[in-house]
Each structure stands twice: as C-alpha cells, then as structure tokens.
BATI-796055 format. One line per 8 residues: number of its first residue (from 1); their letters; for each residue y, z, x of N, C-alpha, C. Coordinates in pm, 1 decimal, padded with zeros to 6 digits, m for minus. Atoms other than C-alpha are relative to their C-alpha. Layout:
NUM	a	Y:Z:X:Y:Z:X:Y:Z:X; ...
//
This chain:
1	xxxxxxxx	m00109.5:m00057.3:00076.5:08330.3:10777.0:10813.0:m00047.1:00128.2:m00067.8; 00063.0:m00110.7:00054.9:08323.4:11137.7:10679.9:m00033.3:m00001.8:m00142.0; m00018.8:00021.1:00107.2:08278.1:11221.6:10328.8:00112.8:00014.1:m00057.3; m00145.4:m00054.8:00031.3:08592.8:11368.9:10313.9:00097.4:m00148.4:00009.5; m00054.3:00132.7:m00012.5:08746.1:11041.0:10398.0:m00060.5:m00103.6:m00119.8; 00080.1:00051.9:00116.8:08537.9:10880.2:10178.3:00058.0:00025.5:m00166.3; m00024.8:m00078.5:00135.5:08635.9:11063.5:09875.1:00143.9:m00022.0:m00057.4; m00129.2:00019.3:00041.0:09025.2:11057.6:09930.1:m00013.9:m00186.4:m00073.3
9	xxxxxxxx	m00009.4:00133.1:m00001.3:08961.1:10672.6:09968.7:m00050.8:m00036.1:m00149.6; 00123.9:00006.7:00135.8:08704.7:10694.3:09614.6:00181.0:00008.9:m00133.2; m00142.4:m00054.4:00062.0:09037.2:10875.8:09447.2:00088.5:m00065.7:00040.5; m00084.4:00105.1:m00004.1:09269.2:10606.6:09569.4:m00021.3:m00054.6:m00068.7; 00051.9:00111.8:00097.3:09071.3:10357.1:09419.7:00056.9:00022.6:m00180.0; m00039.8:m00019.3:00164.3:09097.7:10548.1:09056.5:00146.2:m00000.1:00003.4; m00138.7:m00006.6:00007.0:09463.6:10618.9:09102.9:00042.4:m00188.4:m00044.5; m00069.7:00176.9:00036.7:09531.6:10189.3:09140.4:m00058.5:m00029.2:m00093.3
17	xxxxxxxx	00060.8:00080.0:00110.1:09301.5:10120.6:08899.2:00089.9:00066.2:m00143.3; m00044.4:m00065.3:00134.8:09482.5:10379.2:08629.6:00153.1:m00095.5:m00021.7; m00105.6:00042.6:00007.7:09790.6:10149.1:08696.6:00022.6:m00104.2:m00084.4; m00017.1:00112.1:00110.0:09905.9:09918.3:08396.4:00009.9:m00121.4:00060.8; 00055.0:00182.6:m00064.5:09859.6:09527.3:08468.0:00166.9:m00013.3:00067.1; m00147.5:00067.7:00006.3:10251.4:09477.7:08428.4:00065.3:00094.0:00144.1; m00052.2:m00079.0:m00104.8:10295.6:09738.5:08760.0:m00046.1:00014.3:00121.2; 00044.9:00020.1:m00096.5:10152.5:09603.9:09013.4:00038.7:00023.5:00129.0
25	xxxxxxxx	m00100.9:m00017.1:m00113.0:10446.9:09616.0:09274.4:m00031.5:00182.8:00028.0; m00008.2:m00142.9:m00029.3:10432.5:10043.0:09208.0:m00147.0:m00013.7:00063.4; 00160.9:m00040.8:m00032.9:10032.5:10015.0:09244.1:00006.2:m00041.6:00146.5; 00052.2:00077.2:m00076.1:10025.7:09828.9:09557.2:00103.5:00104.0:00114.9; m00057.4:m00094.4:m00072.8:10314.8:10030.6:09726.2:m00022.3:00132.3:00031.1; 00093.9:m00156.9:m00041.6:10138.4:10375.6:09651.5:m00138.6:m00037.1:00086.1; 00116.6:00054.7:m00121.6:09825.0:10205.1:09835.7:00053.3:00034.9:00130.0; m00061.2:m00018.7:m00123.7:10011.2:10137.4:10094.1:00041.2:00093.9:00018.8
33	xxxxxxxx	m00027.6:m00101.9:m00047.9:10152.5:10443.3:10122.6:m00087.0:00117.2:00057.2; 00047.0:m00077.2:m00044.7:09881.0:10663.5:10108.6:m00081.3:m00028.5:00109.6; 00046.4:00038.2:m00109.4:09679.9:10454.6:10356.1:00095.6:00010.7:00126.2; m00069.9:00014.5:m00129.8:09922.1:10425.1:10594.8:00076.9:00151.5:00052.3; 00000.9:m00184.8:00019.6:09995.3:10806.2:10542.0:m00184.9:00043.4:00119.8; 00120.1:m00054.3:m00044.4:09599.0:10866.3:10642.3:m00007.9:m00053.6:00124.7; 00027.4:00086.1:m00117.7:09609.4:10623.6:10948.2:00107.8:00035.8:00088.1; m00136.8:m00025.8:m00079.3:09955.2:10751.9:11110.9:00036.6:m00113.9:00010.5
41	xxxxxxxx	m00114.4:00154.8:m00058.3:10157.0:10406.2:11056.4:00097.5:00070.6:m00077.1; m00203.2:m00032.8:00009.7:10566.2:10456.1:11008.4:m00012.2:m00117.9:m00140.4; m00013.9:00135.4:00135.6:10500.3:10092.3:10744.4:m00089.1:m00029.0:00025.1; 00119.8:00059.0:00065.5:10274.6:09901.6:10593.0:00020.6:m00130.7:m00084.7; m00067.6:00097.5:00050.7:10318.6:09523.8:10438.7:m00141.2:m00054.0:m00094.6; 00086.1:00052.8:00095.6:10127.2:09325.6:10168.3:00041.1:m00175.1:00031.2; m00051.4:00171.4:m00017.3:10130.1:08922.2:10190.6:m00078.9:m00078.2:m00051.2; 00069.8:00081.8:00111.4:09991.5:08654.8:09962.8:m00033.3:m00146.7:00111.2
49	xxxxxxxx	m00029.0:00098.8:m00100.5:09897.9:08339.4:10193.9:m00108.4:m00092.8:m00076.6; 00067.9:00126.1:00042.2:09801.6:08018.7:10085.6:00012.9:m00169.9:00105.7; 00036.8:00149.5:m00106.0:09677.1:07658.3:10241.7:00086.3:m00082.6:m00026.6; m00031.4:00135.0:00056.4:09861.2:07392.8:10189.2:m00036.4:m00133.4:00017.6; 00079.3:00151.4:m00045.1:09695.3:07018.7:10146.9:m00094.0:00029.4:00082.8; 00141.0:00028.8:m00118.8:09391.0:07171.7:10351.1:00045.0:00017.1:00179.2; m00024.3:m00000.3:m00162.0:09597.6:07162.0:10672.0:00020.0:m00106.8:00064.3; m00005.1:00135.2:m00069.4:09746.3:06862.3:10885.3:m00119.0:00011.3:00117.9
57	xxxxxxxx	00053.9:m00056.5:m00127.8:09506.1:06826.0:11163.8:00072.3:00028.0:00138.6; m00090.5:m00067.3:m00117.1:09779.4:06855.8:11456.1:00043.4:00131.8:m00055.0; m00024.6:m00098.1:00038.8:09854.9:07164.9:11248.3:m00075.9:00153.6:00039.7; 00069.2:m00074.5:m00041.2:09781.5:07476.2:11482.6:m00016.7:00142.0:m00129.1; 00013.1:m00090.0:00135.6:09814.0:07704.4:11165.6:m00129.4:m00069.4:m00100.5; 00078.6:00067.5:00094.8:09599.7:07482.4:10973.6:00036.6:m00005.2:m00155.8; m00060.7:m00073.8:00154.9:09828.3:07500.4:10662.3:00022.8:00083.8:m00069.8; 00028.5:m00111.8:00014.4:09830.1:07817.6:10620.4:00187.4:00029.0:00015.9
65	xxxxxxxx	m00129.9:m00065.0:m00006.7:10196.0:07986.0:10480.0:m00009.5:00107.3:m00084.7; 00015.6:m00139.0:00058.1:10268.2:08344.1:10405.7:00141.1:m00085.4:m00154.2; m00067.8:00054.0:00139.2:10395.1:08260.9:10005.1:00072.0:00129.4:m00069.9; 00005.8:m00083.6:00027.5:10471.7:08598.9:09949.1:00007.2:00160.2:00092.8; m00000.7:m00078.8:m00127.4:10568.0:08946.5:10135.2:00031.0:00127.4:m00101.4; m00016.7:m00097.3:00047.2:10594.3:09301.8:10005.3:00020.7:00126.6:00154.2; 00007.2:m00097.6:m00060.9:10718.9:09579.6:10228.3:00041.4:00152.4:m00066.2; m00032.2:m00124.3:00040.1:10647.9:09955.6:10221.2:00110.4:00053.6:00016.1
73	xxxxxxxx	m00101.9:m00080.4:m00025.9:10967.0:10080.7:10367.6:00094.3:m00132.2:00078.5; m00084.3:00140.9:m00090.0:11295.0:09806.4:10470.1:00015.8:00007.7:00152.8; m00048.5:m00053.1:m00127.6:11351.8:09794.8:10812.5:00153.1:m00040.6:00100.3; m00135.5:00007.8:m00050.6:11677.4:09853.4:10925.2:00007.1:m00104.9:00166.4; m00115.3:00006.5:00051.7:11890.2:09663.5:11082.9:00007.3:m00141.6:m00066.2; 00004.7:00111.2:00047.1:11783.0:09379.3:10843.3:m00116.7:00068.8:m00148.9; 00096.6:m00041.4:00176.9:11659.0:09552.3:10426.1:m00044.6:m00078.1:m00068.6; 00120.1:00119.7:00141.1:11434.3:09391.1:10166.3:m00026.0:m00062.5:00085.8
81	xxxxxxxx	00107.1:00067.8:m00039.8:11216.3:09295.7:10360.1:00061.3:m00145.9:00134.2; m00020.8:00124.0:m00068.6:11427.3:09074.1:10591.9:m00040.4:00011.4:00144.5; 00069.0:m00054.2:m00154.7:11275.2:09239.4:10926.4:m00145.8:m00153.3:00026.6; 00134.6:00128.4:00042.8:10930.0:09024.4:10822.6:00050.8:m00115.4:m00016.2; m00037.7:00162.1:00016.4:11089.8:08759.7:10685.8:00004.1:m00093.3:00104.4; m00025.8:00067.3:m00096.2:11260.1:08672.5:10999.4:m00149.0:m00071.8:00076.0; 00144.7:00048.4:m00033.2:10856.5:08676.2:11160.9:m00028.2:m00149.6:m00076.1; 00048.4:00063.7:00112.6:10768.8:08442.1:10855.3:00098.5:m00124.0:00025.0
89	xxxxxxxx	m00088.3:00091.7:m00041.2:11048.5:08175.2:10926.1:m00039.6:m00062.8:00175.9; 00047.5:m00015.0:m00157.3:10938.7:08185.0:11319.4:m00160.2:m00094.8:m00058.3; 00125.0:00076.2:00018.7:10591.0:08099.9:11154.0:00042.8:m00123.2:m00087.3; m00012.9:00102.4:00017.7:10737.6:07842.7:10932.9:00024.0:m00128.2:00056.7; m00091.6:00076.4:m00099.5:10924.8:07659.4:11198.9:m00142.8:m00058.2:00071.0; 00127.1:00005.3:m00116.8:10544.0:07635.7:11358.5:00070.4:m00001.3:00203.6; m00035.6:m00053.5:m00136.9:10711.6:07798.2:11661.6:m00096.9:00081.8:00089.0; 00155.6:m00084.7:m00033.6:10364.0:07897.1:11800.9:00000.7:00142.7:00087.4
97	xxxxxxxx	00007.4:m00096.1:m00119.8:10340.0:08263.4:11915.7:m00142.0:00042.9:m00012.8; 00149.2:m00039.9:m00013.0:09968.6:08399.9:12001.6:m00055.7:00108.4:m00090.4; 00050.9:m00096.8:00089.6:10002.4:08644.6:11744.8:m00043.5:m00062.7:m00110.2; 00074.9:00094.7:00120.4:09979.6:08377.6:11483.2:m00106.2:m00027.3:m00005.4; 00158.9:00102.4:00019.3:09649.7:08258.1:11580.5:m00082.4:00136.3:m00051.2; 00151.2:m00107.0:00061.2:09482.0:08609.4:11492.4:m00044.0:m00033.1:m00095.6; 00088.4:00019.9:00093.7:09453.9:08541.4:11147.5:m00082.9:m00068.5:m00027.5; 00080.5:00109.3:00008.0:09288.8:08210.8:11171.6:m00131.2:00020.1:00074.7
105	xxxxxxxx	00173.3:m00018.1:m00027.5:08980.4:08367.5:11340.8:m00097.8:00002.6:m00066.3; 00068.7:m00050.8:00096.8:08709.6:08376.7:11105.8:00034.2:m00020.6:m00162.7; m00023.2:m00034.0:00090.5:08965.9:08302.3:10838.8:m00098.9:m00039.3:m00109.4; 00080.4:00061.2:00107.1:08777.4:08219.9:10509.6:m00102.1:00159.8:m00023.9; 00089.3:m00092.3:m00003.7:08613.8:08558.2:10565.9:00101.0:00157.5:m00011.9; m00087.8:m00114.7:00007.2:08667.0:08914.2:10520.4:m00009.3:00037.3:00149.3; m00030.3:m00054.7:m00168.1:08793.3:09087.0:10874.9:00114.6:00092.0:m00024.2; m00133.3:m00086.4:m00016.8:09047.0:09291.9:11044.1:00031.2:m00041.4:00122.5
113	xxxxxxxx	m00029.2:00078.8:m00147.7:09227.9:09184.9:11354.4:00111.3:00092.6:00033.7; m00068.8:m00073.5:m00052.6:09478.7:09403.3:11539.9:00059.5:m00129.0:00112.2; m00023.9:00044.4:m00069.6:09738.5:09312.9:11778.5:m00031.1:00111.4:00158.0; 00058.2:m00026.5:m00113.4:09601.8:09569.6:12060.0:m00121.8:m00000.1:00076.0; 00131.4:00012.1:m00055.1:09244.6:09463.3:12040.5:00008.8:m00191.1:00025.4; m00056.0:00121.2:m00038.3:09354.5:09080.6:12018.4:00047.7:m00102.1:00026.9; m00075.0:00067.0:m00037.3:09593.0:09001.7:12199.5:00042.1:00089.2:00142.1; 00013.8:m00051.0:m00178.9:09625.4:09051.2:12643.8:00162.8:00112.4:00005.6
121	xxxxxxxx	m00142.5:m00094.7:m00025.0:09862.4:09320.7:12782.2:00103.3:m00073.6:00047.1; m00158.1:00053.3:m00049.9:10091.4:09077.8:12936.1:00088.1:m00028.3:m00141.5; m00097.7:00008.8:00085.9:10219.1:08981.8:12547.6:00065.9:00108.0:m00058.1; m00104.4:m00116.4:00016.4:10348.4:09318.0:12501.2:00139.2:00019.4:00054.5; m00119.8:m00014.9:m00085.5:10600.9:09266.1:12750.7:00083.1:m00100.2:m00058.4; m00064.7:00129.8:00035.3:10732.2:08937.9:12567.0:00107.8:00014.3:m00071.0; m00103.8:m00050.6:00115.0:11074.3:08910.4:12412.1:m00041.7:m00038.3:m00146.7; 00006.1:m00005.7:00171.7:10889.4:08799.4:12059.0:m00036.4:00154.6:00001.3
129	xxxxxxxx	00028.9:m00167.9:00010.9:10711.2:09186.3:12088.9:00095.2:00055.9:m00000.8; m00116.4:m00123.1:m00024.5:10996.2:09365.2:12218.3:00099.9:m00002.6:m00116.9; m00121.1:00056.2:00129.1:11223.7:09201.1:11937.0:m00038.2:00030.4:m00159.2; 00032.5:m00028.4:00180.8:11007.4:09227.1:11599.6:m00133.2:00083.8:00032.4; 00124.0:m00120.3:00011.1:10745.2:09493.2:11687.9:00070.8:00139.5:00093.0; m00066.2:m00150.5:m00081.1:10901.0:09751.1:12015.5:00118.4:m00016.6:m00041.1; m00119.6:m00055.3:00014.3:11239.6:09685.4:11887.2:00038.3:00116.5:m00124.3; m00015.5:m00086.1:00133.4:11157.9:09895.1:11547.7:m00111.6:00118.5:00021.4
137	xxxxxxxx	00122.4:m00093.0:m00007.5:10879.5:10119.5:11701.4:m00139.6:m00042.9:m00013.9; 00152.8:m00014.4:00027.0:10589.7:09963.7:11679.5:m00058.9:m00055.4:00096.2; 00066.6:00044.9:m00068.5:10332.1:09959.3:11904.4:m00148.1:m00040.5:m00018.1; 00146.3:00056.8:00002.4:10029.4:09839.4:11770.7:m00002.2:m00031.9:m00175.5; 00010.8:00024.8:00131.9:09973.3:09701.0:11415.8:m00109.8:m00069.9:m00035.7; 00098.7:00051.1:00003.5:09646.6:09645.1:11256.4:m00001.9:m00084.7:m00155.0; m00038.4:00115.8:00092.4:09571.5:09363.7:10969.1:m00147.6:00003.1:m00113.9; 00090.0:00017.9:00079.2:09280.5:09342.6:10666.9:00038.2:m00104.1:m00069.1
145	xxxxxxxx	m00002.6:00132.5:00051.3:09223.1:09030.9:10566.3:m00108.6:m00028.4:m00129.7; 00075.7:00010.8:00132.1:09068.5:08968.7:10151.9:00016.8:m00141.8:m00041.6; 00016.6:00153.1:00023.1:08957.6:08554.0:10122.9:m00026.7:00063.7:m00156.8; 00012.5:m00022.7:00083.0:09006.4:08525.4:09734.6:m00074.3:m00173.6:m00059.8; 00044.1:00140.2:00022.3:08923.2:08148.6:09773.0:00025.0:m00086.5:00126.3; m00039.8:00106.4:m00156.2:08939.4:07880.4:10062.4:00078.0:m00029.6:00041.1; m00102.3:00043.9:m00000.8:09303.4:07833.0:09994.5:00108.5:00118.3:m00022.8; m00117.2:m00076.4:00058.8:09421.8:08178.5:09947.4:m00063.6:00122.8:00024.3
153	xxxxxxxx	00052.0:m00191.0:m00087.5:09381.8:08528.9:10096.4:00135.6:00048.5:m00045.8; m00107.5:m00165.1:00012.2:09554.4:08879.4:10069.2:m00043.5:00059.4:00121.4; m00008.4:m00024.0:m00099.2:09641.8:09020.8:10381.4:00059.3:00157.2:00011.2; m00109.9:m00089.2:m00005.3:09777.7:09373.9:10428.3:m00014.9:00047.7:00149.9; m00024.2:m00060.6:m00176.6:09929.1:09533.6:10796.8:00060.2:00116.4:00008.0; m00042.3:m00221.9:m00026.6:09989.7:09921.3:10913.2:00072.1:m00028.0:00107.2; m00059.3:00032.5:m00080.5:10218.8:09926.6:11153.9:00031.0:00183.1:00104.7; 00039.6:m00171.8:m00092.9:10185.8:10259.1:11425.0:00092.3:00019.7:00131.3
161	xxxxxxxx	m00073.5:m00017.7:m00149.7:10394.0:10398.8:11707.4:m00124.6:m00006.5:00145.4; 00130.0:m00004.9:m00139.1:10035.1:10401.3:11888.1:m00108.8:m00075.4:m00051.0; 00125.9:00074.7:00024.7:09727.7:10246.1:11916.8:m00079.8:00043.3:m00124.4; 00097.9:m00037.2:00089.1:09496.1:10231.6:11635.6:m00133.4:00039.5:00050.8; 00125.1:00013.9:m00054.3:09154.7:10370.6:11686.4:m00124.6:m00058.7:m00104.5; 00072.1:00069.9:00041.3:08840.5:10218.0:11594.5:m00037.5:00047.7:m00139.7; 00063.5:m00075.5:00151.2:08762.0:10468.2:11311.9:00109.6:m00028.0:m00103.3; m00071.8:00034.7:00128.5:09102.0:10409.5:11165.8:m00017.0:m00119.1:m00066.3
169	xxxxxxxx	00032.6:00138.7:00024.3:09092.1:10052.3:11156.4:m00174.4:m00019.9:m00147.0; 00087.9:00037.5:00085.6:08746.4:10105.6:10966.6:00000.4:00076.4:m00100.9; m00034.7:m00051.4:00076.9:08877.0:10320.0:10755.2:00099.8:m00084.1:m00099.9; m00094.1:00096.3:00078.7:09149.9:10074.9:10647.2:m00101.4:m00113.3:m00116.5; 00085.9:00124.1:00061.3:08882.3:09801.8:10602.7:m00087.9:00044.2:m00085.8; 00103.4:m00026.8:00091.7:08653.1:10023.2:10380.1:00103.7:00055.4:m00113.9; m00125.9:m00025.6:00125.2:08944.0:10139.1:10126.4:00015.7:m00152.2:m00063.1; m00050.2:00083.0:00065.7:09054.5:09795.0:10080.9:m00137.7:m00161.8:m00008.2
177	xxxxxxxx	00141.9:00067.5:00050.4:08725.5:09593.8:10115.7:m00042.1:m00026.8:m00197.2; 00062.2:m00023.4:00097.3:08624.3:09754.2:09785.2:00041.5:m00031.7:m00115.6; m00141.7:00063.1:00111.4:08918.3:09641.7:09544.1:m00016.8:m00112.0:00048.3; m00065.3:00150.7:00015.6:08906.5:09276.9:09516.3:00049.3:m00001.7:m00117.8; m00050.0:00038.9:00070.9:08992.9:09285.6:09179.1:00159.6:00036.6:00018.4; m00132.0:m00052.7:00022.3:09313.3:09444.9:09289.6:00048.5:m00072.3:00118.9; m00065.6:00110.8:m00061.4:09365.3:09146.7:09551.7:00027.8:m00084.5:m00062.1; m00022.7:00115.4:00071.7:09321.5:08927.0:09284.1:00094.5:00012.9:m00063.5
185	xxxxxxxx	m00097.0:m00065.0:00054.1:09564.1:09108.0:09090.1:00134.3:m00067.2:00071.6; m00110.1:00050.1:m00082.8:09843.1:09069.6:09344.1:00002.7:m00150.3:00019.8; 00039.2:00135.9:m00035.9:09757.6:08739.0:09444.4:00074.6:m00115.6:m00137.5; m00054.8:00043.8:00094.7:09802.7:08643.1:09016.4:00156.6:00011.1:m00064.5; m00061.9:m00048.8:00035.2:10057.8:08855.6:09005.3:00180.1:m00047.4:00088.1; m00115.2:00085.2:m00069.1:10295.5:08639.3:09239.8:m00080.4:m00141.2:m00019.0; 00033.6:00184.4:00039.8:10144.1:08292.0:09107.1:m00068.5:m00064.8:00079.1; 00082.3:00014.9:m00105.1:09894.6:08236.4:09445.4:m00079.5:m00048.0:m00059.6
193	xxxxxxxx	00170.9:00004.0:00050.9:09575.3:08225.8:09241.2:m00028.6:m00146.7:m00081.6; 00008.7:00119.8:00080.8:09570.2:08042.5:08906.0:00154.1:m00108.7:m00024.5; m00161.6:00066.5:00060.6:09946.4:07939.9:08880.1:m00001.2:m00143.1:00062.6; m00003.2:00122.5:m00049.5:10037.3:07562.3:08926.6:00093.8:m00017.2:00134.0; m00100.3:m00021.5:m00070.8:10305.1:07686.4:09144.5:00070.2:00109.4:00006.0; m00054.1:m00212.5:m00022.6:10418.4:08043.8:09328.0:00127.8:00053.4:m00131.7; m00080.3:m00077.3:00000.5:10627.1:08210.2:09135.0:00146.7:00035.9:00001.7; m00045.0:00021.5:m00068.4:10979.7:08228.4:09149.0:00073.7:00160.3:m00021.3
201	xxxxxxxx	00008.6:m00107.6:00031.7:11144.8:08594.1:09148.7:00059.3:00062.9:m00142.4; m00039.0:m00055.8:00188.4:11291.3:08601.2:08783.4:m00131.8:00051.7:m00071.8; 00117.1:m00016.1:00068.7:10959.4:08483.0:08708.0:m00115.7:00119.8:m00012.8; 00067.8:m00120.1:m00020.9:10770.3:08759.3:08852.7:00036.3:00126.9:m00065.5; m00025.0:m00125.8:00087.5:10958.7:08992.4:08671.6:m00020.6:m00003.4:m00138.9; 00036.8:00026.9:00115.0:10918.9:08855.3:08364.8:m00087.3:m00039.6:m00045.7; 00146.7:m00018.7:00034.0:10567.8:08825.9:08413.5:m00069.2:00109.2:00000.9; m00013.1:m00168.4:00021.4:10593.1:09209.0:08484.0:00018.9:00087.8:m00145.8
209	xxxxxxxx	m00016.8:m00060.9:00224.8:10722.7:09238.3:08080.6:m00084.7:m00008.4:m00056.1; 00118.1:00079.1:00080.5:10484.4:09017.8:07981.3:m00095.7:00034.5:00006.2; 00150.2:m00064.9:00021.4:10179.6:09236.8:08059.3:00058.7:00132.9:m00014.3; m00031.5:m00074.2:00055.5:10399.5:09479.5:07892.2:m00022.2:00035.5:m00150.5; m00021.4:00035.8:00138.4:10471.8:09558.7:07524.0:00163.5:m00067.5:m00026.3; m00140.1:00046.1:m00040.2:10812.1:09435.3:07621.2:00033.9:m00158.9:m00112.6; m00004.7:00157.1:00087.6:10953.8:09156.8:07346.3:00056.3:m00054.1:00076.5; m00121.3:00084.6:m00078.6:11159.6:08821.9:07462.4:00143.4:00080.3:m00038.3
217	xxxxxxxx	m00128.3:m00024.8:00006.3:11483.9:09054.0:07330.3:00015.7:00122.0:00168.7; m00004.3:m00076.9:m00084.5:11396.0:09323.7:07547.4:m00017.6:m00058.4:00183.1; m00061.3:00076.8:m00207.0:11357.2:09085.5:07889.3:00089.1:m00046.2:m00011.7; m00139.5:00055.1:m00005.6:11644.7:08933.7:07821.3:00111.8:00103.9:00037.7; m00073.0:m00052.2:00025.5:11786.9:09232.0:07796.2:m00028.4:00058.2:00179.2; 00023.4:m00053.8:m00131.3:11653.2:09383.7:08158.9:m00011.4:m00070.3:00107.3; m00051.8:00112.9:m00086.7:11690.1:09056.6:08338.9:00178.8:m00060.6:00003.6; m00136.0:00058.1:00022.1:12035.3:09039.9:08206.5:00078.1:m00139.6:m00030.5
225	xxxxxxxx	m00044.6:00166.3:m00003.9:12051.5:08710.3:08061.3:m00038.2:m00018.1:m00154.4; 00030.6:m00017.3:00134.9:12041.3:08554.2:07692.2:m00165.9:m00025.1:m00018.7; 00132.6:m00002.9:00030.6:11749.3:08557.4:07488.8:m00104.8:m00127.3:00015.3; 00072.3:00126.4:m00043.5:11709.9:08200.6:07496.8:m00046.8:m00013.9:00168.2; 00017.7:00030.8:m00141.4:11719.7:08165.5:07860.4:m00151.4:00119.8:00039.2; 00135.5:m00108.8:00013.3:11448.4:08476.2:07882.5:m00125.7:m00084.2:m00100.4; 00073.3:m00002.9:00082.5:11273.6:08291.9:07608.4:m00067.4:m00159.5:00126.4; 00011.9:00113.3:m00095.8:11285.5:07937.6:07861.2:m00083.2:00052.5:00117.3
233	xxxxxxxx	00065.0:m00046.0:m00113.6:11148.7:08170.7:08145.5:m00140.9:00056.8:m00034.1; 00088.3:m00042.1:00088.3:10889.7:08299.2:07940.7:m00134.9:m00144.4:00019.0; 00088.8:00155.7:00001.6:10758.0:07929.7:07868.6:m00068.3:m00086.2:00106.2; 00001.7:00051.6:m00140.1:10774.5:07799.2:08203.1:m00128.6:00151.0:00125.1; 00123.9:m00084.0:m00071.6:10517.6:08119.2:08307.5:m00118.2:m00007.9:m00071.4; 00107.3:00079.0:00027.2:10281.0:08019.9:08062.6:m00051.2:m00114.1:00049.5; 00055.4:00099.7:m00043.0:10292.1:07715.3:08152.2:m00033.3:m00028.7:00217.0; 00055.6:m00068.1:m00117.6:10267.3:07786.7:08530.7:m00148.3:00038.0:00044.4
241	xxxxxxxx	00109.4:m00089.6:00008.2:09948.5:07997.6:08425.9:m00144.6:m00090.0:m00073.5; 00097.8:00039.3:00100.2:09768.1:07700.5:08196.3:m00046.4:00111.0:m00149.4; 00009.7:m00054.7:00141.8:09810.1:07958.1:07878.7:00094.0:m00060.2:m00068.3; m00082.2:00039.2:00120.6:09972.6:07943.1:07541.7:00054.9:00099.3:m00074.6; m00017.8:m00139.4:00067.1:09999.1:08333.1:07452.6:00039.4:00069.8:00105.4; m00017.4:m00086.0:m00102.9:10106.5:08622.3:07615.9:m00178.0:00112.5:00001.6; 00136.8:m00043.8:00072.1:09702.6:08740.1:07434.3:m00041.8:m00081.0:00185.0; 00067.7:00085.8:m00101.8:09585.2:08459.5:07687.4:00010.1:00019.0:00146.1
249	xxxxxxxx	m00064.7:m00027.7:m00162.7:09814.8:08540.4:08005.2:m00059.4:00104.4:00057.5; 00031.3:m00144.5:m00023.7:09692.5:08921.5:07949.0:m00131.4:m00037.9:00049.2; 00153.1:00027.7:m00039.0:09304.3:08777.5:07949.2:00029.9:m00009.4:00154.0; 00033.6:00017.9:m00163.7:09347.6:08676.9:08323.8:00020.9:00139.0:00090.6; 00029.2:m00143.2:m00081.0:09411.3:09057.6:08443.9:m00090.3:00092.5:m00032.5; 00165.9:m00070.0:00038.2:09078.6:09172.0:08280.8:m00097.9:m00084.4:00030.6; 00114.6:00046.3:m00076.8:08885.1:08981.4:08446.3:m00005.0:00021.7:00180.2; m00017.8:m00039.1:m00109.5:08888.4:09172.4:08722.7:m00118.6:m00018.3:00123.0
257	xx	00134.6:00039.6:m00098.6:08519.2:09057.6:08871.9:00015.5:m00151.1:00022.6; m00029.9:00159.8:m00002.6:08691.6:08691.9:08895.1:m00012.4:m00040.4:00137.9
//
C-alpha cells in the first residue's frame, strides 16, 4: 500500500474518532462513504451479526443471524434498506445459497471474503445473482469481517460494478482492521455486545440522546411521544445495558480498548 493511501486511511481514522458517542449512524456512514469512494463501489453496507444458542448442529449457518443492517445509499426499487433486507430474510428462512457459506470460513477470525474470489463462475449466472446483485449493478462485492467475541462480529460490504482487485480489497482490510474500538461501538450501539437483548429502533434512538446532553423532556420531545413514555424507554435501555445512570451507560463508549 502507498503512503499516500496510507495517510488518507490515517485521516479517516481521526475524522471517526472526532465523532460524538451519541452519532454513530453519521460516523459509520462517512466511513463508508469515503472507503467505498477510494475503492470504486456504487454502496457499501454495515451489519451487526450474532450466534444464537451456539448453533443447532443440522444448522448450515451455525446460528449465525444478521441482527442488524445499515445501508450507505437505498436501493431502489425497494428504500431503507429493504434491497438487503430481502437477502437477510432468504438467510433467515435458511434457504441455503453458496454465498452464505463465505462468511463462515474462518469465522471467529479477522478476514475478507469476496464474492469473485469465492465463489465459481457458473453462480453468476444464477437467478439469486442476477436478482439481488446484477439486477442493481453489481458485479462483484467484497466483505471485512471484525470477530468482537465468539458470538458476535461486525461485518461491512463494498459493492462494485467490477471486480475488485487485490490491492483494493487490502486496502479495505487495513482501514478497518485498525478501528475495533469503532466495531465495538456499533456493535453497542445497536445492543449486539453488552445488551441483554438487540435493540429495538425507538430504543436506538434514544440511546443516541442518551450519549447526548439531551434531557428525558427533550427525547420525548424528538421521538414524539410523552415524557413518561420517553422516560419508560429510557429505563428499559438501562436496563438492557446492566446500568443504573446515563454516567454508567456513557462509561461503556470509553472504553474503547474493550
């Protein structure tokens, strides 16, 4: 990698890191952007994935469900994110397609896996490809995979009208290698990590206040709902989190070497 590459990637890093705890969604979308800017991809996705129970053993996933999805740009003719989704339902259903098994190579580890290094040229021709990858332009999409624990990775994917080459791909993986605290981040920051249970999307926003200076009048007031009910959603993310403060909740995004 050059230095020049090097450097933008150095100056990424400070940029996410200058980003307040409570803004994670902006931090993670300028990532993505500028990476997928430097690599020539059209999008770029973020995804929180966790085990569940360890895995049945007839279970060719091995328990393994995406809990979580962030996309850089919607893709028409299905917005917010419902392009992926649809994928993500396909994987719920354990409707086995060969693209699923990439991640489980190695998982538990850090990697990168592409679908043009593997996976054979005949599945390009397949109506799952042609339908949720050539029907929106994409011909090749590569994947970085960040194990935050045995039960829970951060995943992000570039998505390219062409093949990736080997330098991009290691370009991806040395940008986002270097930030774990800002996998862990995301990861806490949709309820993956320490939470007793994901997340649900009120909550996330009002765990967005909450590493604000934002009072319970003022979420109430930007969730659009009374104070009590803001004050009930409030409680229920502490307790989610095993805290008792919003002092305590804040401690878990400074510990960023966790």
């Amino acid at each position: 990698m050059s230095p020049e590459s090097q450097e933008r990637i150095h100056r990424l890093w400070d940029e996410v890191s200058d980003v307040d705890a409570g803004h994670w969604t902006q931090a993670v979308a300028h990532l993505m952007a500028e990476l997928a800017a430097d690599v020539g991809a059209w999008n770029a996705t973020w995804a929180g994935a966790i085990r569940v129970d360890g895995g049945a053993a007839d279970d060719p996933l091995q328990g393994w469900r995406v809990a979580a999805v962030q996309a850089l740009r919607p893709v028409e003719p299905l917005p917010e994110e419902g392009h992926f989704k649809e994928i993500l339902k396909i994987w719920d259903r354990r409707e086995i397609d060969p693209s699923f098994l990439l991640p489980l190579k190695d998982v538990g580890s850090f990697r990168t896996y592409s679908l043009r290094q593997g996976l054979p040229p005949a599945w390009f021709e397949t109506p799952f490809f042609q339908r949720h990858y050539g029907s929106v332009g994409t011909q090749d999409a590569v994947f970085v995979a960040f194990p935050l624990n045995r039960d829970c990775e951060s995943h992000f994917g570039f998505y390219a009208a062409q093949t990736f080459t080997e330098e991009q791909i290691a370009r991806l993986a040395y940008a986002l290698r270097g930030i774990k605290w800002f996998h862990r981040q995301l990861l806490l920051g949709n309820g993956l990590l320490l939470a007793s249970s994901p997340l649900t999307p009120t909550e996330r926003r009002v765990l967005q206040l909450l590493l604000t200076k934002a009072s319970e009048k003022d979420i109430a007031r930007q969730i659009d709902t009374a104070v009590s009910t803001a004050h009930q959603h409030v409680t229920r993310v502490f307790r989610k989190f095993g805290v008792r403060s919003r002092a305590e909740l804040m401690s878990l995004w400074l510990r960023r070497a966790g």
